[in-house]
C-alpha positions in Angstrom: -199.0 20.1 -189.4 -198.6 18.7 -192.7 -196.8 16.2 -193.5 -196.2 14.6 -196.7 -194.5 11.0 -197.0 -192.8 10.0 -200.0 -193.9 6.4 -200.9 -190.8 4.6 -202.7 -191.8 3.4 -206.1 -190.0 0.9 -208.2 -187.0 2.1 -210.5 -186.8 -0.8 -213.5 -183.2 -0.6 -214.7 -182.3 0.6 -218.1 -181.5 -2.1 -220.4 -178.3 -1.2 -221.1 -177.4 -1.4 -217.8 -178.7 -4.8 -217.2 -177.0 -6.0 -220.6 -173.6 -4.3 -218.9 -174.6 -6.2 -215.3 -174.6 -9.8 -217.1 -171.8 -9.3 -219.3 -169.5 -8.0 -216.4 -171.1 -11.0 -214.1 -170.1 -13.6 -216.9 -166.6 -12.0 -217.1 -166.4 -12.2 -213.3 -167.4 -15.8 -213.2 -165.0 -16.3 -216.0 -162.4 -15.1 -214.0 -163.3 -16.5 -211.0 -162.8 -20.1 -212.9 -159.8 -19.3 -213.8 -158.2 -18.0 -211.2 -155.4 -20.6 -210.0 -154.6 -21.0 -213.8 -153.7 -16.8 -213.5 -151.8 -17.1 -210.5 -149.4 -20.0 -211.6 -149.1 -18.5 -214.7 -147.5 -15.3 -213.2 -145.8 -16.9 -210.4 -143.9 -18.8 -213.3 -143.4 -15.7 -215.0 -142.1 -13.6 -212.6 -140.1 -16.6 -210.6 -138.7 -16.5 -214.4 -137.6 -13.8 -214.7 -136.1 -12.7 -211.2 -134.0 -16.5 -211.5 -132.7 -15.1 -214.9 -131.6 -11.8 -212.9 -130.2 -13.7 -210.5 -128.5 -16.0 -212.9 -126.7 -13.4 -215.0 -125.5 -11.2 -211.8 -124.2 -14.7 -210.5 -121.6 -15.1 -213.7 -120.8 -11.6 -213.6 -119.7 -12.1 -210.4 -118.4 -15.4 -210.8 -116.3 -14.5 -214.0 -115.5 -10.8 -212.3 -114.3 -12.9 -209.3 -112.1 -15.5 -211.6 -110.4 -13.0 -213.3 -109.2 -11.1 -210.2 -107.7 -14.7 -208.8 -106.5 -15.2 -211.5 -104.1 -12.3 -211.7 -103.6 -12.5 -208.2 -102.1 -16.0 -209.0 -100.2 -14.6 -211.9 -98.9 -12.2 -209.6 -98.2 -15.0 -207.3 -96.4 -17.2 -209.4 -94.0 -14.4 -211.1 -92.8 -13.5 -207.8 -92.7 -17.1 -207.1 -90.6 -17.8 -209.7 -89.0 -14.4 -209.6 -87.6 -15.5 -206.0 -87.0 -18.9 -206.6 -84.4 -17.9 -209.6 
């Protein structure tokens, strides 16, 4: 029986992929730094943003709101007056 055995041999990398390796590393590390700075940055954001939603839907309501009491009271007070005549 014969049997052959493949011996591994070393594959050097091509240099383009190593220069592609250590710039994606740096980038990595780069980010890795900066990280925190990232986060807060777009928890301010978006906490921004969804408090400016919230904001504008609460005057709409608000103002909506007013208006109807407020003709409810001018309803109020002409039959109020209406009655009191």
């Amino acid at each position: 029986m014969n049997v052959q055995q493949m011996v591994p041999q070393e594959q050097k990398p091509k240099r383009s992929l190593l220069i592609w390796m250590r710039v994606s590393t740096g980038f990595i590390a780069l980010l890795a730094m900066l990280w925190r700075l990232i986060v807060r940055t777009w928890s301010i954001l978006i906490f921004g943003i969804v408090g400016i939603v919230v904001g504008v839907l609460g005057n709409v309501l608000f103002t909506v709101t007013k208006i109807s009491c407020f003709g409810r009271y001018l309803k109020l007070s002409s039959v109020i007056r209406t009655s009191a005549a």
